[in-house]
N, CA, C and O of each residue as an XYZ file, in Angstrom:
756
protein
N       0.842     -1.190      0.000
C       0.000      0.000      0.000
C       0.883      1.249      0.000
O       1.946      1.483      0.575
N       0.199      1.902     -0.735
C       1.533      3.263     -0.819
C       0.817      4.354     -0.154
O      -0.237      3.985      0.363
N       1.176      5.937      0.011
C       0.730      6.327      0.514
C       0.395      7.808     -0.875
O      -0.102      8.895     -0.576
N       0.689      7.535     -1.842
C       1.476      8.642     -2.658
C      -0.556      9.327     -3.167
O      -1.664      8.792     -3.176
N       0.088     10.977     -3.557
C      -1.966     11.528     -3.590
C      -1.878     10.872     -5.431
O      -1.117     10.364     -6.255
N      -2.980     11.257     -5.264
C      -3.584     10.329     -6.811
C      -3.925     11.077     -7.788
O      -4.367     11.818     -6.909
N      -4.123     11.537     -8.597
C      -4.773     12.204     -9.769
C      -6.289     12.967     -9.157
O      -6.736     13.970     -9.712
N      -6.767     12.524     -8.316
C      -8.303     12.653     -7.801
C      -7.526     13.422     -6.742
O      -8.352     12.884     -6.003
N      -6.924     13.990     -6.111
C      -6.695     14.394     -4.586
C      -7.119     15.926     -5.128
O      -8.154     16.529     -4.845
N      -5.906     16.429     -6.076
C      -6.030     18.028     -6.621
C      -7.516     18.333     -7.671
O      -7.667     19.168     -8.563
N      -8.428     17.336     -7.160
C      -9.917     17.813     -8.117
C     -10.808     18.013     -6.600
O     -11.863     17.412     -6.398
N     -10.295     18.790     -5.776
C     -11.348     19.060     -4.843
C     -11.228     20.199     -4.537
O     -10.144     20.765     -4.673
N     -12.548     20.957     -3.939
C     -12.431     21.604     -3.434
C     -10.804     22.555     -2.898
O      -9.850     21.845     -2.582
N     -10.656     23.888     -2.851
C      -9.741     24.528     -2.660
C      -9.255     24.561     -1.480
O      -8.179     24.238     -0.976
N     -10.306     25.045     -1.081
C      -9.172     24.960      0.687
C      -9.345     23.644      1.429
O      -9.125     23.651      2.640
N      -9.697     22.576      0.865
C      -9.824     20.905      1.693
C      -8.354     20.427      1.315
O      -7.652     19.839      2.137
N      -7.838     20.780     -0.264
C      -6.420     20.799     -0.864
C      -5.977     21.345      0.082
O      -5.740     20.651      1.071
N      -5.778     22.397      0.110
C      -4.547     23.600      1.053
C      -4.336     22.613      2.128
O      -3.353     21.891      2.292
N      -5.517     22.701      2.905
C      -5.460     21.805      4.269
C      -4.921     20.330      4.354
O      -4.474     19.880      5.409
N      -4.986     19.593      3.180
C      -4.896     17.995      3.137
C      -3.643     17.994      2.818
O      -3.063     16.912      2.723
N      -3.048     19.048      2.615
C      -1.577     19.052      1.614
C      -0.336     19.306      2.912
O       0.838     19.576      2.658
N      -0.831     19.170      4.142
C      -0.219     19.349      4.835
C       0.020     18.195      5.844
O      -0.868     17.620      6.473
N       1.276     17.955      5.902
C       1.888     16.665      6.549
C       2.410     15.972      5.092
O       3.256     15.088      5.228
N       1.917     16.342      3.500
C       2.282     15.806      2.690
C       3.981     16.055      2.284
O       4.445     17.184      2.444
N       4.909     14.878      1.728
C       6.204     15.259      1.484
C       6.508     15.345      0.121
O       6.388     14.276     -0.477
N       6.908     16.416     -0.619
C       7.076     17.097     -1.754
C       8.386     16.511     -2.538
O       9.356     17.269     -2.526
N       8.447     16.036     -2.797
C       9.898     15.263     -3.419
C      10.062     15.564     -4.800
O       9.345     15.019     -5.638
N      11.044     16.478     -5.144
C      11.640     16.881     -6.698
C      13.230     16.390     -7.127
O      14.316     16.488     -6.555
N      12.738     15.744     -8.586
C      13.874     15.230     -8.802
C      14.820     16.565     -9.256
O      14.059     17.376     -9.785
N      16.055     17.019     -9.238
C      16.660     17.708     -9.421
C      17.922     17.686     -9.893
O      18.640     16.819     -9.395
N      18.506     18.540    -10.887
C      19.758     18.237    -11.520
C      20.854     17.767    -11.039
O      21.709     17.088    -11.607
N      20.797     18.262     -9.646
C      21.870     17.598     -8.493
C      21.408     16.732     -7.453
O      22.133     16.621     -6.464
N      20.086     15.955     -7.509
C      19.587     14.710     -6.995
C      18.491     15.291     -6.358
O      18.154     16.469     -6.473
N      17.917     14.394     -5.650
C      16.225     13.997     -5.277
C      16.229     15.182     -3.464
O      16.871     15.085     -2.418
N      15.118     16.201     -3.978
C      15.309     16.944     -2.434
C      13.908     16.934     -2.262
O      13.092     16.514     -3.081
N      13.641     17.485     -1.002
C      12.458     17.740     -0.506
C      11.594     17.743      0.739
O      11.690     16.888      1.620
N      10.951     18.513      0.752
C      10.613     18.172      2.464
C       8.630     18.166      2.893
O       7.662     17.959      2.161
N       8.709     18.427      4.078
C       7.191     17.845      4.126
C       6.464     19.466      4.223
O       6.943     20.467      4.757
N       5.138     19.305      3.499
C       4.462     20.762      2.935
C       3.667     20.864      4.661
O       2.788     20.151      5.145
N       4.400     22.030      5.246
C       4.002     22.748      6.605
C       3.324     24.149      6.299
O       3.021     24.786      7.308
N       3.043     24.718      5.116
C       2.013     25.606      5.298
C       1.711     25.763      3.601
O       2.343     25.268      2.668
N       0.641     26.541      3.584
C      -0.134     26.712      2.250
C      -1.062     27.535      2.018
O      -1.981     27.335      2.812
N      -1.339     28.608      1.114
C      -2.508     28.846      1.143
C      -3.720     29.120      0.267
O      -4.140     27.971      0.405
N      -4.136     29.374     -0.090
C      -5.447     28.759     -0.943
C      -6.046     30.288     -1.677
O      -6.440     31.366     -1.232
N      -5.889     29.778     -2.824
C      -6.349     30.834     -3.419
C      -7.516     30.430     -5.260
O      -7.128     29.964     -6.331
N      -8.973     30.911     -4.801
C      -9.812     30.742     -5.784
C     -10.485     31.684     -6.628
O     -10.161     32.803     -6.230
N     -11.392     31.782     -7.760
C     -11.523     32.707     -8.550
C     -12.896     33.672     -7.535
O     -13.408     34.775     -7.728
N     -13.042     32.943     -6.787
C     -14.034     33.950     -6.222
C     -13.451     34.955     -4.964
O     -14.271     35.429     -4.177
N     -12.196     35.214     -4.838
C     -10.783     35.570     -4.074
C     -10.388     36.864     -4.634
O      -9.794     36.762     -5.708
N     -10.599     38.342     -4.089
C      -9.516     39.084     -5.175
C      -8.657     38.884     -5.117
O      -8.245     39.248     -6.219
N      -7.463     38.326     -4.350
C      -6.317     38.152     -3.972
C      -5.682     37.197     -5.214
O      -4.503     37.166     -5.566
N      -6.903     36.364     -5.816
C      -6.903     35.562     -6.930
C      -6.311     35.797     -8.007
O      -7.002     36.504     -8.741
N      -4.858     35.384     -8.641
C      -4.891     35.604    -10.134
C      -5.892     35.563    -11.286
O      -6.010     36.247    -12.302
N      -6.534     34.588    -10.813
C      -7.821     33.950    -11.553
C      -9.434     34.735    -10.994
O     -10.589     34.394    -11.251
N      -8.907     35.879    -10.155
C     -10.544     36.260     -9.998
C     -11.594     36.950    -10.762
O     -11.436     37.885    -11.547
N     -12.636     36.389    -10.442
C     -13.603     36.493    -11.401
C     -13.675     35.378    -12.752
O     -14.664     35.273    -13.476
N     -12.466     34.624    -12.901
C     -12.908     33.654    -13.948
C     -11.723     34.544    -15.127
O     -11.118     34.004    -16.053
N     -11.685     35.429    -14.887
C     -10.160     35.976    -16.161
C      -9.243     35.270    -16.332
O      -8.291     34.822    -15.694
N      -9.720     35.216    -17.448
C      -8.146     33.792    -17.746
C      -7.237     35.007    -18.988
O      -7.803     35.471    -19.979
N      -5.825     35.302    -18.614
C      -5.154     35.604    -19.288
C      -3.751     34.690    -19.526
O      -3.662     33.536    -19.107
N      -2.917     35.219    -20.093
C      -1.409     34.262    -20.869
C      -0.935     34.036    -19.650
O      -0.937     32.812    -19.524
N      -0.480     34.591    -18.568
C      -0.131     34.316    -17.196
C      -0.934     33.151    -16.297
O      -0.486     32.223    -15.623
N      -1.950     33.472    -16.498
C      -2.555     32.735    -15.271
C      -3.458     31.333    -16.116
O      -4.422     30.635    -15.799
N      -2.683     31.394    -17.132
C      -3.550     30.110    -17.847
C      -3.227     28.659    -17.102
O      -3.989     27.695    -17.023
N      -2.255     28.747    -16.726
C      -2.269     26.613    -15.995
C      -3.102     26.951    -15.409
O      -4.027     26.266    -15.847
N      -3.687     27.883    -14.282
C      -4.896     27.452    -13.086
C      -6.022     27.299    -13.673
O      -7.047     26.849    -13.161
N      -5.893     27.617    -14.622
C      -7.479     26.663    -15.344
C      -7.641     25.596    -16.039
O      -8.561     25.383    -16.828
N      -6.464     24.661    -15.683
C      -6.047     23.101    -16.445
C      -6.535     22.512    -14.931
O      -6.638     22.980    -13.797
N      -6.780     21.156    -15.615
C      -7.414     20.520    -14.385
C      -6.610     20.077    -13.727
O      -5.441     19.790    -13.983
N      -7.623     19.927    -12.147
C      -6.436     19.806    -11.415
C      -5.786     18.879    -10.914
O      -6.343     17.818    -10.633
N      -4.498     19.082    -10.701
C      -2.823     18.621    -10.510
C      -2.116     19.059    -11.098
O      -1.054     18.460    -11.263
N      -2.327     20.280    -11.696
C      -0.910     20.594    -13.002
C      -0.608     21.810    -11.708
O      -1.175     22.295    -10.729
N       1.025     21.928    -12.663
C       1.420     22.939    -11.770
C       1.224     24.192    -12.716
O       0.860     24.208    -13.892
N       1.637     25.459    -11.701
C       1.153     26.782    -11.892
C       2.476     27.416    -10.853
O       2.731     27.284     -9.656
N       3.114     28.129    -11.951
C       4.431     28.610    -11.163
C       4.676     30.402    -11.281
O       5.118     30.857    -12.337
N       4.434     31.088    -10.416
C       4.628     32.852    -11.168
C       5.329     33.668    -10.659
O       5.542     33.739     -9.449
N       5.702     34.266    -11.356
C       6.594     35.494    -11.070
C       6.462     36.100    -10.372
O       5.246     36.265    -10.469
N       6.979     37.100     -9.038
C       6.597     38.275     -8.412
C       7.778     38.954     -7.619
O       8.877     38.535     -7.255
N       7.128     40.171     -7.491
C       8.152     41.453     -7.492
C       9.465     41.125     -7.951
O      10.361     41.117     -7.108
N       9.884     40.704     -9.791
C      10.337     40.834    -10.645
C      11.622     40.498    -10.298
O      12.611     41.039    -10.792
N      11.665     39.338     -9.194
C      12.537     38.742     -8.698
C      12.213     37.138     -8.227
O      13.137     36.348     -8.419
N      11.096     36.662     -7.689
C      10.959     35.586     -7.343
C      10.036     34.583     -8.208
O       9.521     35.118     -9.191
N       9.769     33.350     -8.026
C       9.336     32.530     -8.387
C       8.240     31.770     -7.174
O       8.607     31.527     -6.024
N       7.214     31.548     -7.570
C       6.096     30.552     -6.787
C       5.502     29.263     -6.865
O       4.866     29.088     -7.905
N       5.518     28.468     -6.203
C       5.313     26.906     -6.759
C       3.559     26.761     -6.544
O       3.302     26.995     -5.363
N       2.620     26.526     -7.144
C       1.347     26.275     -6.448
C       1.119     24.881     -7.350
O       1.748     24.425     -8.305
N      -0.264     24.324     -6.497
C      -0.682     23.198     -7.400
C      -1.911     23.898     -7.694
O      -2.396     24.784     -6.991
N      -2.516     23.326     -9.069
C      -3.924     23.907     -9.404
C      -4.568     22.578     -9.172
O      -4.111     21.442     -9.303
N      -6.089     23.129     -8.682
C      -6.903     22.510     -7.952
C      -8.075     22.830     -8.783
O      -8.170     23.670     -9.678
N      -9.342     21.637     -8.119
C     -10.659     21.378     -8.782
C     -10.998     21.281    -10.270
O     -10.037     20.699    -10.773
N     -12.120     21.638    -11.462
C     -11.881     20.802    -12.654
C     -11.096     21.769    -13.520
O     -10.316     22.637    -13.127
N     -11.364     21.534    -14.505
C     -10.651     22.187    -15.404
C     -11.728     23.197    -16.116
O     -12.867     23.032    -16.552
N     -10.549     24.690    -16.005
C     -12.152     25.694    -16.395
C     -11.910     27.011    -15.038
O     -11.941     28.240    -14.978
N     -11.709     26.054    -14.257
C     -12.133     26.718    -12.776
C     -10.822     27.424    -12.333
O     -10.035     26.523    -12.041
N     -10.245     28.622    -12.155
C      -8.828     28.948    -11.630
C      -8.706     29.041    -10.087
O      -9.065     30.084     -9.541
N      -8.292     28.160     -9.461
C      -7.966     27.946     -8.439
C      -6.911     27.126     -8.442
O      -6.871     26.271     -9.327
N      -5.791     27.207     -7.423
C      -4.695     26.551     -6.694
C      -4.336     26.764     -5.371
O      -4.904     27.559     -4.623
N      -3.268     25.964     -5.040
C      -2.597     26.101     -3.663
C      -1.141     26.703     -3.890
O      -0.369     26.059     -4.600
N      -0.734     27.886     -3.332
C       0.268     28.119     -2.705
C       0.709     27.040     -2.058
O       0.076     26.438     -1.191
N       2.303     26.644     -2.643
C       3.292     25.978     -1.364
C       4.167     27.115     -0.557
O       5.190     27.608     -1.033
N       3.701     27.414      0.550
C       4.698     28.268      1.232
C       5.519     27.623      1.626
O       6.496     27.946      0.951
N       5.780     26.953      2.240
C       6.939     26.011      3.355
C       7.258     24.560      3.419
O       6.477     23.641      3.174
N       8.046     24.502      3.647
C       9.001     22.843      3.746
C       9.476     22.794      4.702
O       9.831     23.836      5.253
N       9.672     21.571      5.279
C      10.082     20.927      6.498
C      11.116     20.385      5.809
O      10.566     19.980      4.785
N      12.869     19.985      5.685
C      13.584     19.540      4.669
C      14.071     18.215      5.169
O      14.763     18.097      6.180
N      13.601     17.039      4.271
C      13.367     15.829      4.591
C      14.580     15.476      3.843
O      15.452     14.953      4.538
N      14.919     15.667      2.296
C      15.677     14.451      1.339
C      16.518     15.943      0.709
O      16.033     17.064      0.556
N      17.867     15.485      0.441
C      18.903     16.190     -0.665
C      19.370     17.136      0.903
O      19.825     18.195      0.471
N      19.412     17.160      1.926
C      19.464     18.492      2.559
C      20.930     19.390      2.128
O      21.099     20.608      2.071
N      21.646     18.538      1.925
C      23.250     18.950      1.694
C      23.170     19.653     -0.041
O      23.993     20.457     -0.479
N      22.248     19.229     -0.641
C      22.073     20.332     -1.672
C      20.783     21.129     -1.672
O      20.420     21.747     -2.673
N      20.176     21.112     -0.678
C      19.124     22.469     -0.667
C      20.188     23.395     -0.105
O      19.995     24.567     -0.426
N      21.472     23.138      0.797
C      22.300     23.963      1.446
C      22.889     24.360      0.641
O      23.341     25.420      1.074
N      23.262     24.195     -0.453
C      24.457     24.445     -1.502
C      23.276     25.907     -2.093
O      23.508     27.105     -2.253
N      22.025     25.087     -2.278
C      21.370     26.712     -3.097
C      21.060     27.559     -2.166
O      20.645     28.654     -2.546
N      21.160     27.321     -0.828
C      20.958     28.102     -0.118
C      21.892     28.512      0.858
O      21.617     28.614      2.053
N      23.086     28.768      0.315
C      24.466     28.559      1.162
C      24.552     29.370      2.081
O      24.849     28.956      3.201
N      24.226     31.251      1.770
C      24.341     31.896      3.064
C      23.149     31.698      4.612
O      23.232     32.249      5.709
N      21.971     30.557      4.021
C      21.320     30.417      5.175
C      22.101     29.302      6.015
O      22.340     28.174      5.584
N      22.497     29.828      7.395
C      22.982     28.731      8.344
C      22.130     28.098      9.030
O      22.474     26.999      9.465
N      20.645     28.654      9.351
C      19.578     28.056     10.246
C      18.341     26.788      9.153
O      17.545     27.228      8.325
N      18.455     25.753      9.368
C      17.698     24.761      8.688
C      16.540     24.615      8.830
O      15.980     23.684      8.249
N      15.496     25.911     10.035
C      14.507     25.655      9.990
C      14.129     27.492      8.797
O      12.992     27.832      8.471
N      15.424     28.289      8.425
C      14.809     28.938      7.544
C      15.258     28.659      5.846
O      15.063     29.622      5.103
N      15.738     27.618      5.332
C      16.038     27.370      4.241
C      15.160     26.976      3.309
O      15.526     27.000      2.134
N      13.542     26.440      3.716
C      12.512     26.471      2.762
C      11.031     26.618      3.729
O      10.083     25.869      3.966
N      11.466     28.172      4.168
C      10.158     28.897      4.874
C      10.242     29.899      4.135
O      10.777     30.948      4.493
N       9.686     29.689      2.926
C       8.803     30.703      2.087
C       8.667     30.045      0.841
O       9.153     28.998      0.412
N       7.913     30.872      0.362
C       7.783     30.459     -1.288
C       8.641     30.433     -2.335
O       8.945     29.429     -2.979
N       9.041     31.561     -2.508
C      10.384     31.657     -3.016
C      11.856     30.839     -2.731
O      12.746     30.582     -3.541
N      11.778     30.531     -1.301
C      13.338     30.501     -0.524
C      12.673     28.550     -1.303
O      13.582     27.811     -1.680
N      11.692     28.194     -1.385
C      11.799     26.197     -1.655
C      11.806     26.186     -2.792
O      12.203     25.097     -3.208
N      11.415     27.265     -3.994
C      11.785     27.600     -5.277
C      13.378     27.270     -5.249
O      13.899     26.394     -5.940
N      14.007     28.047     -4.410
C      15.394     28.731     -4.918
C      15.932     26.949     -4.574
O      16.535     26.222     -5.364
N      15.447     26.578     -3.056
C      16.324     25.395     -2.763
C      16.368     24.176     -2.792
O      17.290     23.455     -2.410
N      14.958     23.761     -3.437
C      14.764     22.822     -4.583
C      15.240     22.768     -6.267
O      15.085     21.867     -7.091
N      15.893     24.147     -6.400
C      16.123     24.585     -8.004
C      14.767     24.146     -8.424
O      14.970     23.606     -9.511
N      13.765     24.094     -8.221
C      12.561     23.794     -9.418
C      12.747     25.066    -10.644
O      12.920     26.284    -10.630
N      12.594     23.939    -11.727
C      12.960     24.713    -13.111
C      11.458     25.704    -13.194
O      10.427     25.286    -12.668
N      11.487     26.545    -13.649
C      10.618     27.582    -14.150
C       9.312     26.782    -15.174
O       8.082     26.730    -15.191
N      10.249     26.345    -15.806
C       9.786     25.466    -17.135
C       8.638     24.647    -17.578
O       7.989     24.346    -18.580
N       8.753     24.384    -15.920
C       7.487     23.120    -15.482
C       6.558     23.773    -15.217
O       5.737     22.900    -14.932
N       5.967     24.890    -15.072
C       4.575     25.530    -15.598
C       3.339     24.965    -16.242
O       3.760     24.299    -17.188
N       2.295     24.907    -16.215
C       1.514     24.105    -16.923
C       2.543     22.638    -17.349
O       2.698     22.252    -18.508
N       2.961     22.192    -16.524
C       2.896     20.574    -16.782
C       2.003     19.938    -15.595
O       1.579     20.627    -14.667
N       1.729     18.368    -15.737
C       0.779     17.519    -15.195
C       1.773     16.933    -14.098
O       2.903     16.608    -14.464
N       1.363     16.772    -12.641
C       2.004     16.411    -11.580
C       2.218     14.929    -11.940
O       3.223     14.325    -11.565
N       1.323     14.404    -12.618
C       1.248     12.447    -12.767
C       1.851     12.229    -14.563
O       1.747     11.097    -15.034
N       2.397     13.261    -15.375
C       2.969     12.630    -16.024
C       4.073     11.652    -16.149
O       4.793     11.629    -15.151
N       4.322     11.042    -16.861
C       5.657     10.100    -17.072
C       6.910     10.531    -16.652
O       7.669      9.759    -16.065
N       7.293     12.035    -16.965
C       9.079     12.639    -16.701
C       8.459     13.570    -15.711
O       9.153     14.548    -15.434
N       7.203     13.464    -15.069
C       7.266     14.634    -14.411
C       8.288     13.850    -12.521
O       8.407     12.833    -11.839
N       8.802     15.572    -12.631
C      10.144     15.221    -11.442
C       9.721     15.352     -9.906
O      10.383     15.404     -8.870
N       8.222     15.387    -10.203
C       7.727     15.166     -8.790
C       6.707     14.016     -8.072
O       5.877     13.339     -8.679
N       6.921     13.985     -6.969
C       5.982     12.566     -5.971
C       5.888     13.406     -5.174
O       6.861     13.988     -4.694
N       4.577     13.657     -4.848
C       3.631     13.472     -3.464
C       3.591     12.535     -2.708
O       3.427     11.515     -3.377
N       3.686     12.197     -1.066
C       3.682     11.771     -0.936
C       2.777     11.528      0.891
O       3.427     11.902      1.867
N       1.874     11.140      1.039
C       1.034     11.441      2.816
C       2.005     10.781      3.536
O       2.255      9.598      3.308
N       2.908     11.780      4.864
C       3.685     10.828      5.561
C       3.240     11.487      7.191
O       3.776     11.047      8.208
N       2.450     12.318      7.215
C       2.665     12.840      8.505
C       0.971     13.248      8.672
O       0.244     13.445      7.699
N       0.545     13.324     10.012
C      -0.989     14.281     10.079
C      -0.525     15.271     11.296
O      -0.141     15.044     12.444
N      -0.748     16.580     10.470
C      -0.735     17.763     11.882
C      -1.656     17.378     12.854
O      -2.789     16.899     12.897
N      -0.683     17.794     13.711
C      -1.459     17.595     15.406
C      -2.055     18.643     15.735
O      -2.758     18.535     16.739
N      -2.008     20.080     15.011
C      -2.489     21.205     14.592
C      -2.375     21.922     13.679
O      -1.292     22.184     13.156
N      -3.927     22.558     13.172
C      -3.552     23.183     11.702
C      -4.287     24.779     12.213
O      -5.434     24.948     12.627
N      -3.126     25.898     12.008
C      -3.634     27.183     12.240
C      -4.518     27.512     11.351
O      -4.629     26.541     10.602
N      -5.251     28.399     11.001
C      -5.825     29.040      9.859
C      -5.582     30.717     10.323
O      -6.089     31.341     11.255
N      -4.544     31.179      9.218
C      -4.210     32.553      9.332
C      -4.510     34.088      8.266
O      -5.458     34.018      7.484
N      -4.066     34.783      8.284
C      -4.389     35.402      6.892
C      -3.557     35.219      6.413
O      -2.691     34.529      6.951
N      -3.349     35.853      4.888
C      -2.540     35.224      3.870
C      -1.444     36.645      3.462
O      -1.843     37.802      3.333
N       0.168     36.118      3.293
C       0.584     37.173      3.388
C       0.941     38.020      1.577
O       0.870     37.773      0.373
N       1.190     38.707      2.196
C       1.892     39.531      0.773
C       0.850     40.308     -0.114
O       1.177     40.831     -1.179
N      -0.480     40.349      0.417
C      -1.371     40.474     -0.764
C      -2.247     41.877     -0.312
O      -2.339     42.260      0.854
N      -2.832     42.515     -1.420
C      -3.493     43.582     -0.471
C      -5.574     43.285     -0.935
O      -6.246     44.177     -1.452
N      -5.878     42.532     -0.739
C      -7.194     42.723     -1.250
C      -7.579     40.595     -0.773
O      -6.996     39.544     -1.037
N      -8.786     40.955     -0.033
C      -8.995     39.658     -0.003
C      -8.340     38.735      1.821
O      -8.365     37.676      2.448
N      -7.765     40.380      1.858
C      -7.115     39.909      3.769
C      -7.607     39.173      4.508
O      -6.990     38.226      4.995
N      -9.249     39.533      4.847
C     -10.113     39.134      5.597
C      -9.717     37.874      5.472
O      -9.186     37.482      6.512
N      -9.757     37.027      4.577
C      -9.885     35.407      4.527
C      -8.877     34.764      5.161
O      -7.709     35.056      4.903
N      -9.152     33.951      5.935
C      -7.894     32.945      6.933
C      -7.702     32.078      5.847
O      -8.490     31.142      5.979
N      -7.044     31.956      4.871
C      -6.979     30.763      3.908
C      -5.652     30.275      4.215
O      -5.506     29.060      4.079
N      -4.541     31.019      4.641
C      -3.460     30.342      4.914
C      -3.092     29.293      5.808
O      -3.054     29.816      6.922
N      -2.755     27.890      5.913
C      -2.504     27.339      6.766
C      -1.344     26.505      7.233
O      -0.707     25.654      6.613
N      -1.189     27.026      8.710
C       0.151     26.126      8.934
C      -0.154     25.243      9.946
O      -1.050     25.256     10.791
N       0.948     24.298      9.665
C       0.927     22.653     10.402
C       1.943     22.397     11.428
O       3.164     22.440     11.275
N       1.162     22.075     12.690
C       2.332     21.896     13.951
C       2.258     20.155     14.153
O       1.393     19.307     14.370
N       3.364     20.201     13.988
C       3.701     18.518     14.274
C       4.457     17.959     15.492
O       5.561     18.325     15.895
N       3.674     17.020     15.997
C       4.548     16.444     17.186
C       6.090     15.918     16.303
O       6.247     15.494     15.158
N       7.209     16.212     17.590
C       8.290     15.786     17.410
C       8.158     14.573     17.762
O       9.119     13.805     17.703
């Protein structure tokens, strides 16, 4: 019995994803070997959201993977420096995904350190969005690709259940605050 999510996990509902995706371990194959750690926060973002790339149902050249069904990834640019990993969620049509904010660093740690060389503290080397971009190297590239294809360089995988899940607001954004969609996962040691 394996534990790995299925093709059916990323066709639900948006924030049941965000929430279920936590305790899950993120594993990317990478040019300098297999890294990854377990998804400790997330947050959820749908077309009925201004905070939404996809709100209101606007589908433009940017925000086109979140309307492929879901499990594909959806990766974007912001403040003309970083990169964002989300999964897109529910059917296809619909723009919604999950933000991966954070990693717990399970596999490769000695090369998430290499991309992340001036961080010395290991609980801040993939606490953010950007910082598990940078220290996973996930290629840009993989944008609108399918999480369950054949070469695709990633496994999901259920290894842990939070012993608590916060629900917070969501950061960085200005419209759409009100909503606690962000969530983080406290795990017994």
């Amino acid at each position: 019995m394996t534990n790995r999510l299925s093709p059916s996990f990323f066709k639900k509902n948006t924030l049941n994803v965000a929430k279920e995706l936590l305790g899950t371990e993120l594993l990317y194959e990478s040019d300098d070997g297999q890294v990854g750690g377990i998804i400790s926060e997330t947050e959820a973002y749908t077309e009925d959201d201004p905070a939404c790339h996809a709100f209101k149902g606007k589908k433009t050249p940017r925000n086109a993977p979140m309307f492929l069904n879901g499990g594909h990834i959806y990766i974007y640019f912001i403040y003309g420096m970083y990169h964002c990993l989300n999964f897109v969620t529910e059917k296809e049509g619909v723009g919604a995904a999950v933000l991966i904010r954070e990693l717990i660093p399970t596999k490769g740690l000695h090369i998430i350190k290499q991309h992340r060389s001036k961080i010395k503290n290991e609980s801040q080397l993939l606490n953010g969005p950007s910082k598990l971009m940078i220290g996973l190297n996930i290629k840009t590239s993989l944008n609108g690709t399918y999480l369950w294809h054949q070469d695709s360089p990633f496994q999901l995988i259920k290894r842990m259940t939070p012993t608590k899940i916060q629900q917070l607001e969501r950061i960085g954004i200005r419209e759409g605050i009100e909503k606690k969609w962000r969530f983080k996962a406290k795990f017994d040691n």
